[in-house]
N, C-alpha and C positions, 0 to 999 in steps of 0.2 A: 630567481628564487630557487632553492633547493628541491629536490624532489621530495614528495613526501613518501612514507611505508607505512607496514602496520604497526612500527613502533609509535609514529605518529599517533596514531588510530587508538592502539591499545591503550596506552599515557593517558589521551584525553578521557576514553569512555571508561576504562579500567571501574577507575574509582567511585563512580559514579552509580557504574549498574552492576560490577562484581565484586563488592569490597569484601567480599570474604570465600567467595568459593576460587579465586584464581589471586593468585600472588602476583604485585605490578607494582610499576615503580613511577610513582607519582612527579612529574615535572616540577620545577620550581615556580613555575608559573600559578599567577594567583586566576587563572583564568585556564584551569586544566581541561576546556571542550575545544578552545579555539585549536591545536593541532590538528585533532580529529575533524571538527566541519570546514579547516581549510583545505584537506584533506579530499573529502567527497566535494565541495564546494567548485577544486579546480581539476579535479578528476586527472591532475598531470602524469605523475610519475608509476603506478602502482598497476601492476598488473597480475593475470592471473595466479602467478607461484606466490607472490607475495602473498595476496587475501587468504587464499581454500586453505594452505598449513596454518594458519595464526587461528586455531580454531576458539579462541577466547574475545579476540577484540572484533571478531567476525560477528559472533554470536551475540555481541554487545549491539552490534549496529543495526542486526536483524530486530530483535527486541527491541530498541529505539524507533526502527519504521514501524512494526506491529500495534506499538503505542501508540504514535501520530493517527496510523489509519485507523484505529481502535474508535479513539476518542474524536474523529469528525462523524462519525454518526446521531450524537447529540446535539450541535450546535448547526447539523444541517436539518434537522425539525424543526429546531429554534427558526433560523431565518426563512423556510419554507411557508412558514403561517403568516409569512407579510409578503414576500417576493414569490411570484411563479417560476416554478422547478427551472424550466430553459432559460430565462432571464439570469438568475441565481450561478447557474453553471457555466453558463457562457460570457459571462461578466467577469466571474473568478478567472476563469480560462485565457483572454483575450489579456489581465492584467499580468499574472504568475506567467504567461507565454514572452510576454515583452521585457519583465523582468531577466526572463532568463536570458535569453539570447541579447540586451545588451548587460550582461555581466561575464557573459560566452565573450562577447565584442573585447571588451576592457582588458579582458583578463589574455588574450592571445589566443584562446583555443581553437579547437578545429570545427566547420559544419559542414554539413553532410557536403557527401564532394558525387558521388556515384548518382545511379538512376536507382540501383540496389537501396543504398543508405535513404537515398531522397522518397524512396518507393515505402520503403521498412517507415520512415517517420510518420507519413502519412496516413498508411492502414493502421498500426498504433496507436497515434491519432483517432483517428475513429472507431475500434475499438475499443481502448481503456474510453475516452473522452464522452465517445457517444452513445454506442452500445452498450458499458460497463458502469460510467458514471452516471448517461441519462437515460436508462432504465431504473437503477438505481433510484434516480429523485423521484421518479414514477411510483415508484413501488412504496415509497416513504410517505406517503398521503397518507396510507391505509394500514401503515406496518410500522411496529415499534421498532425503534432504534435497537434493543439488542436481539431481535427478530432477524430484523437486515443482518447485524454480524452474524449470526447464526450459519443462516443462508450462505454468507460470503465465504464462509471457513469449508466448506463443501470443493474450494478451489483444489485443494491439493492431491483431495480423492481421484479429481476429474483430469489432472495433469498427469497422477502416476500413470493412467490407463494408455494416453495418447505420449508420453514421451519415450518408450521405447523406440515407436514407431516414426516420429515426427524428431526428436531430438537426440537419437541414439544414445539417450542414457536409460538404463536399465535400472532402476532398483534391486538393489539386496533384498530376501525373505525379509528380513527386520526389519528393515526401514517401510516394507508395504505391508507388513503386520504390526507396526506404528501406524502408518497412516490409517490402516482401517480401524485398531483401537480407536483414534484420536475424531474417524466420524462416529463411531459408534456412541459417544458423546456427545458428539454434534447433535447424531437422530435422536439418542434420547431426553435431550434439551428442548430441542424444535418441536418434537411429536408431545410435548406438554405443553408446548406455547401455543401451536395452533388452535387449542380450544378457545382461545385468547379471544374477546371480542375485535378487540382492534386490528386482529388480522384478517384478510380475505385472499381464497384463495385465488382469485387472478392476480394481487398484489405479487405473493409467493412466489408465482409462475412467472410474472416477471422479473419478479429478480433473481432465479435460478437461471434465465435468456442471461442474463447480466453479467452472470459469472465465465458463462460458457464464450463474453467476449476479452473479460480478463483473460481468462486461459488461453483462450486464440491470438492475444496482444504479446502472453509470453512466448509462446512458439516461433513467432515472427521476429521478434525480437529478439529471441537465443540465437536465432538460425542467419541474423542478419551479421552477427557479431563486430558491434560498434568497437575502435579504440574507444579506452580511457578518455582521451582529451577530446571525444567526440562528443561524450554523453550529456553535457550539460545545454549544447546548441539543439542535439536532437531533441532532448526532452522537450525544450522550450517550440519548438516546431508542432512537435507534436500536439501541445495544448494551443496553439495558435489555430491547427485543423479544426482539430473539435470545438474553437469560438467561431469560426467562419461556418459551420453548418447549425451549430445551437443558437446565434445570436437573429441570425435571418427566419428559422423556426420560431423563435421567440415573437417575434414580431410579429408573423400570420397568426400564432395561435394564439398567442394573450395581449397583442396590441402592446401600446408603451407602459412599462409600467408605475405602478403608485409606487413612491416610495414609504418606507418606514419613517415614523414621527418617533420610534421610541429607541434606545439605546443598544439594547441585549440583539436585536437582528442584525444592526451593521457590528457590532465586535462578533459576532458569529460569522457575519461575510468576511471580515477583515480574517480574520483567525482561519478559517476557509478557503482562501488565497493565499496566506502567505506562509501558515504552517504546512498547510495538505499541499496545494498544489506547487507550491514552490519547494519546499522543504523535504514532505514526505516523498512528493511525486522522484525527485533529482535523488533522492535516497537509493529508494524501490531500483530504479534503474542503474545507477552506481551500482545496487548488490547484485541485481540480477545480472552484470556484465561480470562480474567476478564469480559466481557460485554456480552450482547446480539448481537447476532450475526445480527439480525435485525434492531434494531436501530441503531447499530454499523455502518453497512454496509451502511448506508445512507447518513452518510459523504459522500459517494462518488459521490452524485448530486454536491461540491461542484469542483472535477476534473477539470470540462471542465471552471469554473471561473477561475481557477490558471492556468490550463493549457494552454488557448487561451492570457489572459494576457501575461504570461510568452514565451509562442511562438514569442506573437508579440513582446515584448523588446529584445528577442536574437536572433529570428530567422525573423523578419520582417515579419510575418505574418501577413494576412489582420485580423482584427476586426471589424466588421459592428453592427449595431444601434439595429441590430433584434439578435444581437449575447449579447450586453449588455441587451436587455430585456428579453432573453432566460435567463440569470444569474438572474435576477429580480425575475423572475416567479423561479426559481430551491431556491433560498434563502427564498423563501415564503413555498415553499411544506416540504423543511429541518428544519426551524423555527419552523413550524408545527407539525412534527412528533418527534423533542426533546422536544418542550414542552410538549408535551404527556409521554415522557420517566421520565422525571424529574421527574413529577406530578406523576406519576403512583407508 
């Protein structure tokens, strides 16, 4: 099969996510995503030069992961209130890990070959999986869904500080007087939610531990730097770690468990698996092997926008006036620091 580019990429997502601010030239195909996810799908041909200049079909794909991780924060309270948090996690993990790596198998790709790559998959592993995701379930007992993104979107604040030092990239003035507009949004979102009954603040405090494993999963992970044709065996390794520690935890701490009799918990596990940890997870990673981990990571001022919307349409969560001008202020400090990446 052919290599794919970003013309791939662009073509498919173009139309989809910028049909007006970026000018693209539509495929004939009545099926214009399938270039683009065969694209990230078999991670073959596409490497750094290609991705970082295409800064339009880049920006499409980022906004597509922001989405995915946006919206599993309402459909992981849905199936929390029948399944226990490690049973839940570790279930998805152990299916989306098997998926991946035999579609790595089929498709020809590469896995991990080094003690490096085998090492990197592993910590990974256990940070996004176990530290980042199962804190995360922890924290969701007692914390509303667009609470958690709130929380989450704190990632990018926390990587400008450590990536000079840890990933030799340095931010521009603008792009880190973006990022700090785009928490100042954040804090004045979250500092009106915390009066919130339904929040506590040990919930909080774990999942700010939470983030702090995100952040640590992307340093290891820049620093590891996978081929392209690697990303998709790693990825799937990496969730296979995190089922081998959550599935055996599961079992000491909440014994076997009940399943659900009613419909809405397994399409939220299904949905769970196969969008997040298949989909987004093989996403996230595809971008972050192509991008700056800094401007990258800034998408995720835009969490708590998708997440609190999307709370409120499925889960009836309140949204208040100081929670849409928190999104206002977060879209001004994001706007910010891409136009900085573009230009640069």
């Amino acid at each position: 099969m052919r290599g794919c580019g970003y013309e791939d990429v662009r073509h498919g997502l173009g139309k989809l996510l910028l049909p007006e601010a970026v000018s693209v030239r539509i495929p004939a195909s009545p099926h214009p995503l399938i270039p683009a996810l065969r694209c990230v799908m078999t991670s073959s041909a596409i490497t750094r030069d290609d991705v970082v200049p295409a800064a339009a079909g880049h920006v499409a794909l980022v906004l597509l992961y922001i989405f995915l991780w946006s919206s599993g924060f309402a459909p992981s309270r849905v199936v929390l209130r029948e399944i226990p948090a490690l049973w839940v996690l570790g279930s998805r993990l152990v299916i989306a890990g098997t998926i991946l790596l035999v579609l790595a198998r089929a498709r020809g790709l590469e896995f991990p070959r080094t003690r490096l790559q085998w090492g990197t998959a592993v910590a990974v592993g256990v940070l996004v999986n176990v530290v980042y995701l199962g804190l995360l379930y922890v924290a969701l007992h007692d914390m509303s869904s667009g609470m958690a993104a709130i929380i989450a979107s704190t990632n990018p604040l926390i990587l400008a500080f450590v990536a000079p030092a840890l990933l030799s990239e340095t931010p521009q003035r603008a792009t880190v007087l973006g990022i700090l507009i785009g928490f100042g949004g954040v804090a004045f979102t979250m500092w009106n939610r915390v009066g919130n009954a339904l929040e506590r603040p040990q919930s909080i405090a774990i999942c700010f531990i939470s983030v702090l494993g995100l952040v640590a999963s992307t340093v290891v992970y820049k620093r590891a730097a996978y081929p392209s044709r690697m990303v998709m065996a790693a990825t799937g390794v990496q969730l296979l770690v995190g089922s081998a520690l959550l599935l055996p935890a599961a079992m000491i701490v909440n014994g076997a468990p009940t399943l659900p009799h009613t419909l809405a918990p397994w399409l939220s596990f299904g949905y769970l698996t196969l969008v997040m940890s298949v989909g987004a997870s093989l996403l996230w990673f595809w971008l972050l092997a192509h991008g700056d981990a800094t401007r990258l990571s800034a998408f995720y001022f835009l969490v708590p926008v998708f997440g609190l919307v999307i709370g409120h349409l499925l889960l009836g969560e309140v949204v208040t006036w100081r929670d849409a001008l928190g999104a206002i202020v977060i879209a001004v400090g994001i706007s910010l620091a891409q136009r900085t990446a573009v230009s640069a």
